[in-house]
Backbone bond lengths (Angstrom), bond angles and torsions (degrees), N, CA, C in turn:
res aa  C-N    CA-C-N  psi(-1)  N-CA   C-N-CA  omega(-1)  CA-C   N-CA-C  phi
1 X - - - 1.440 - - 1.530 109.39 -
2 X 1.441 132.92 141.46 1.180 142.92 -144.34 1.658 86.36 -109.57
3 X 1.328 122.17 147.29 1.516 130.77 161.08 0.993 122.55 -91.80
4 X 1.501 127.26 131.88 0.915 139.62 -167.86 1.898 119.79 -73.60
5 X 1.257 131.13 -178.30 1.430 92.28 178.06 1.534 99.53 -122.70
6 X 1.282 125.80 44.40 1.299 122.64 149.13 1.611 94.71 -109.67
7 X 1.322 135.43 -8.68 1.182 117.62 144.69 1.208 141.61 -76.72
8 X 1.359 132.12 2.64 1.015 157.04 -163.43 1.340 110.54 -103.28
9 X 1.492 116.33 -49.61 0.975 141.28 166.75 1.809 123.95 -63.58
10 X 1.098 87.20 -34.86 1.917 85.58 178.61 0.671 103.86 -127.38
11 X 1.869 138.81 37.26 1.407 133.46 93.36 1.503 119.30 -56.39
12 X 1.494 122.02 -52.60 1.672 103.18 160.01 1.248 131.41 -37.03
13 X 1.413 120.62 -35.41 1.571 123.48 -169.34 1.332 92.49 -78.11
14 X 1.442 120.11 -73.90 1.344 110.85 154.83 1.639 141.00 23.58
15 X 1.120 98.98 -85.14 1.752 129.68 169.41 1.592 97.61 -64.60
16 X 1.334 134.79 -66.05 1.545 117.14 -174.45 0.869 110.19 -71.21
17 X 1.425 147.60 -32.42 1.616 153.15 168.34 1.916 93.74 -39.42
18 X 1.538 101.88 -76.02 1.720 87.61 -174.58 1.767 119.70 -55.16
19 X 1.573 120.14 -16.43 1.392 131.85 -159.64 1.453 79.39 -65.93
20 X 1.924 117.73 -59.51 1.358 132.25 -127.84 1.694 86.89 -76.40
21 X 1.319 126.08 -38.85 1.646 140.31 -165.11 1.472 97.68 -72.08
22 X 1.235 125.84 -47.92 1.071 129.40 167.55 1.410 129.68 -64.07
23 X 0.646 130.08 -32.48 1.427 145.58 159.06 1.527 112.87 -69.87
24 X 1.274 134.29 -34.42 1.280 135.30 156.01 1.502 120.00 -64.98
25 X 1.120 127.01 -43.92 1.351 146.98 141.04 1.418 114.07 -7.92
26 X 0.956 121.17 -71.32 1.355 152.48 -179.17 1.821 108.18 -67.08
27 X 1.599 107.54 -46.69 1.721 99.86 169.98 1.368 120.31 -65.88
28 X 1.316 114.91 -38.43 1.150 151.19 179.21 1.573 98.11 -41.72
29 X 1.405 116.40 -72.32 1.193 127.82 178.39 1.759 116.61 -43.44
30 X 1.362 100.85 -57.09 1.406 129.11 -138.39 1.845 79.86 -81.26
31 X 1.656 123.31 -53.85 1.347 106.45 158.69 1.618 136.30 -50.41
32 X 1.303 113.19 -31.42 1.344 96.59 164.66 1.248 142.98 -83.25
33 X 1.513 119.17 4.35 1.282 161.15 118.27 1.632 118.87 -4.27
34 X 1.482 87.63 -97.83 1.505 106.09 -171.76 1.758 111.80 -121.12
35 X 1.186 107.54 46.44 1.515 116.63 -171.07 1.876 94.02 -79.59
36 X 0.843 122.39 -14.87 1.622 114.30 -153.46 1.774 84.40 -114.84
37 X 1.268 121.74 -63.61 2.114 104.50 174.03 1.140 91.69 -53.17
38 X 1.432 143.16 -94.93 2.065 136.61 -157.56 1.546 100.75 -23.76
39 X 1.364 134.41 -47.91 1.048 131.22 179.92 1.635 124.65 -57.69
40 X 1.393 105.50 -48.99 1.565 127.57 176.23 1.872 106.19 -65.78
41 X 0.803 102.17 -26.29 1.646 119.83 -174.11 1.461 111.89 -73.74
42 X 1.283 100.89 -62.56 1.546 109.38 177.46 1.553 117.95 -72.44
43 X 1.533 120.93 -35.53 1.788 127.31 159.07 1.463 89.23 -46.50
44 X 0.904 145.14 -72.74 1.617 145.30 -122.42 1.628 80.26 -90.62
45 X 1.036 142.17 -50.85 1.427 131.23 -167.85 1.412 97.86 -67.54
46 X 1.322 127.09 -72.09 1.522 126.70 -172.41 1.231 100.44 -28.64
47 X 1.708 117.44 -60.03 1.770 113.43 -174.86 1.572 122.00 -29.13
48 X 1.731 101.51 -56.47 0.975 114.39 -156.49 1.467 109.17 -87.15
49 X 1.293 111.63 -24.82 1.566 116.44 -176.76 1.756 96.69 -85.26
50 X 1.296 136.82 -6.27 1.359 139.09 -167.08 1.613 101.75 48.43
51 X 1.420 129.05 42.10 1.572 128.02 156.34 1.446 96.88 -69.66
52 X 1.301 117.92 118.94 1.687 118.51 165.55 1.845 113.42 -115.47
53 X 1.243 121.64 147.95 1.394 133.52 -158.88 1.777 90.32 -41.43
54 X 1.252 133.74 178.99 1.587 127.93 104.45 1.297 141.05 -71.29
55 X 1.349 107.01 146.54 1.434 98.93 -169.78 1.689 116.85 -155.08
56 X 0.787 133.29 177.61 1.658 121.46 -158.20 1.577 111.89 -156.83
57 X 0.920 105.87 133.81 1.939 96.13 179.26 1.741 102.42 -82.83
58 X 1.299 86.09 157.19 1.838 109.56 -176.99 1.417 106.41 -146.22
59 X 1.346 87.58 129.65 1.856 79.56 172.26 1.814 118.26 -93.36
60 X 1.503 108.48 153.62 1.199 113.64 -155.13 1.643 106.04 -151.14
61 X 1.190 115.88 144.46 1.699 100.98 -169.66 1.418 121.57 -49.20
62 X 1.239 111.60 -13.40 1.781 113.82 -176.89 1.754 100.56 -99.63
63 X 1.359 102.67 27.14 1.484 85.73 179.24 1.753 110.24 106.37
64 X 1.055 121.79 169.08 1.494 136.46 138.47 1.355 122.00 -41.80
65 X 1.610 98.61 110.31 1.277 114.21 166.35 1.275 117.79 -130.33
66 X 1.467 103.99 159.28 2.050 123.46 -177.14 1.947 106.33 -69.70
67 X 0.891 142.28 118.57 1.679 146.17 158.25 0.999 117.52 -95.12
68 X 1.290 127.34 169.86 1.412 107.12 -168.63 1.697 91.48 -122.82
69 X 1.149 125.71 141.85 1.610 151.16 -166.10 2.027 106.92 -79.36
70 X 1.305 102.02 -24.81 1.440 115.00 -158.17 1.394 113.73 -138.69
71 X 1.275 107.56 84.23 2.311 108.21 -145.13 1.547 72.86 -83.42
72 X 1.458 154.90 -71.59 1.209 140.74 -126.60 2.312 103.67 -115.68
73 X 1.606 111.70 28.09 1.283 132.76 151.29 1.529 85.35 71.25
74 X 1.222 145.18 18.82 1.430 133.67 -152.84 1.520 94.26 -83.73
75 X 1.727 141.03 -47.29 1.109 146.05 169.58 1.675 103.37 -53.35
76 X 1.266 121.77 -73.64 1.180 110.38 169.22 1.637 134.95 -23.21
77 X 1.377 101.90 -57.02 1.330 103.09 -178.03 1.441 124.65 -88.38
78 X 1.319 106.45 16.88 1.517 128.47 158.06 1.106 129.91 -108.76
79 X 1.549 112.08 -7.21 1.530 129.22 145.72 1.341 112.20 -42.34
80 X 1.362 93.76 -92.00 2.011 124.80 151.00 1.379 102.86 -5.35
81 X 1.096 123.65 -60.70 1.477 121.87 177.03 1.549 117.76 -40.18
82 X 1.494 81.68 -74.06 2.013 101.59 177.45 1.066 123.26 -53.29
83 X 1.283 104.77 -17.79 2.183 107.09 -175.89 1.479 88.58 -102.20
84 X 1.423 124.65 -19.34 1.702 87.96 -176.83 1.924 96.44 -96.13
85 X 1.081 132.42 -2.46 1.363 135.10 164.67 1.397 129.36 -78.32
86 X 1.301 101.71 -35.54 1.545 103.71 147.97 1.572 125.41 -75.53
87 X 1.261 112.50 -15.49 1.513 109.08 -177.17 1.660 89.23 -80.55
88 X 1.411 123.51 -51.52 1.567 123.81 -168.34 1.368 96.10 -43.05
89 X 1.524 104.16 -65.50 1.903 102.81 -156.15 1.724 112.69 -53.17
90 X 1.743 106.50 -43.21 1.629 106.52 173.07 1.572 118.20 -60.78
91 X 1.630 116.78 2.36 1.485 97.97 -177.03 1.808 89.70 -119.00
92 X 1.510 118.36 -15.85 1.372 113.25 156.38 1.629 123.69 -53.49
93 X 1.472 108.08 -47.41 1.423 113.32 -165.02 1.828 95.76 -78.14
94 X 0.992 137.41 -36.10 1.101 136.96 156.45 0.933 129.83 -59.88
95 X 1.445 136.62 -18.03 1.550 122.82 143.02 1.879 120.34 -80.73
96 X 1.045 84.13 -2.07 1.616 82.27 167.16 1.395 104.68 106.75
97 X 1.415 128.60 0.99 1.706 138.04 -144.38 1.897 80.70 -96.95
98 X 1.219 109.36 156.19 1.409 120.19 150.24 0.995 124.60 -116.46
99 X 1.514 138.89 29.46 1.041 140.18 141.25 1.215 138.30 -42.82
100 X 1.579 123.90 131.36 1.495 110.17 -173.88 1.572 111.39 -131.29
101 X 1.186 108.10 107.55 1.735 108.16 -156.46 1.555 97.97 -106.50
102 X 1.374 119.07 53.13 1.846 124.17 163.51 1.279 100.44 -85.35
103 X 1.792 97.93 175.46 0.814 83.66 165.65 1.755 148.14 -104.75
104 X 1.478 119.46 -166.73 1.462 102.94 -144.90 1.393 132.94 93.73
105 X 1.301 123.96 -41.25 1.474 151.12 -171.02 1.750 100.30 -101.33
106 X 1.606 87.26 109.19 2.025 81.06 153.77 0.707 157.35 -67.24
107 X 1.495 134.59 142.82 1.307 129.28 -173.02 1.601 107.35 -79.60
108 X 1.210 105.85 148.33 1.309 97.21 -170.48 1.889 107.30 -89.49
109 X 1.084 103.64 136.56 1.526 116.85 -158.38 1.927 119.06 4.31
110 X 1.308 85.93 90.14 1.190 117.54 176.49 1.342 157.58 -78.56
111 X 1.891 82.73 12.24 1.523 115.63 155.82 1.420 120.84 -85.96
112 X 1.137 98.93 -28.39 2.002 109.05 172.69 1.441 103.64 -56.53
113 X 1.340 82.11 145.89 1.850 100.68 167.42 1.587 122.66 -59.10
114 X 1.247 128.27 125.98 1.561 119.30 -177.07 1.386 87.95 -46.22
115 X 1.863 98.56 -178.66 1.660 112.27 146.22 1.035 115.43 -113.11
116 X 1.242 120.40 31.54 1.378 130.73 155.74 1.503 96.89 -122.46
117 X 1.715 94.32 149.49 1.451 111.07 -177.80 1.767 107.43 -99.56
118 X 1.269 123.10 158.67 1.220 126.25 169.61 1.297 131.14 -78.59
119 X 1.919 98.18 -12.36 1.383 119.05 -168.03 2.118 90.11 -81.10
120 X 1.066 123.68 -7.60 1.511 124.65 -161.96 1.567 91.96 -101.56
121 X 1.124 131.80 -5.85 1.886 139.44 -166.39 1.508 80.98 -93.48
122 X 1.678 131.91 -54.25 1.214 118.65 -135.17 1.924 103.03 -103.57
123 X 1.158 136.36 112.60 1.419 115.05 155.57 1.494 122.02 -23.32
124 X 1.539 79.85 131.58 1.858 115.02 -173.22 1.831 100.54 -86.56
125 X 1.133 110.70 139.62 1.651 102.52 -169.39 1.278 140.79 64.78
């Protein structure tokens, strides 16, 4: 018997539905893992890249105070994004490479190991 193609089809949905579960599965894990280095990793970049929260004054009985604009860092860490993509492309265009690894743009095979290590992001000792 021949399949129809809304059967065809929601067996595809199907198949990415378990891909998408699986793949959550797996973050899921991989944060309870290494939630505390990913964490230390990304502070230490903000430091160094000077990405700082947003934040906004409010008034409050003690006066004026700072809040923060971005409760779950999602603007922030799309800052973070852009400063480390502009840092890539300015050290591409300076070696002479024309590569452009923003985003949108692929990385070029991006299962390989950087040549940079991650162990060089984190303080030694």
């Amino acid at each position: 018997m021949r399949k129809t193609r809304s059967q065809i089809r929601a067996e595809q949905i199907a198949q990415l539905q378990a891909e998408q579960a699986e793949h959550e599965k797996n973050v899921e894990a991989a944060m309870k893992v290494a939630k505390y280095s990913r964490c230390a990793v990304v502070e230490e970049l903000y430091e160094l890249l000077d990405v700082r929260s947003e934040q906004r004054p409010r008034e409050s009985k003690n006066g004026v105070i700072q809040v923060s604009t971005d409760k779950d860092e999602s603007k922030r860490t799309a800052r973070l994004l852009d400063a480390v993509t502009r840092l890539l492309v300015t050290r591409e265009d300076s070696s002479g490479s024309t590569a452009d690894w923003g985003r949108g743009a692929p990385v070029p095979d991006d299962t390989a190991e950087p040549d940079w290590a991650a162990a060089t992001l984190l303080p030694t000792g």
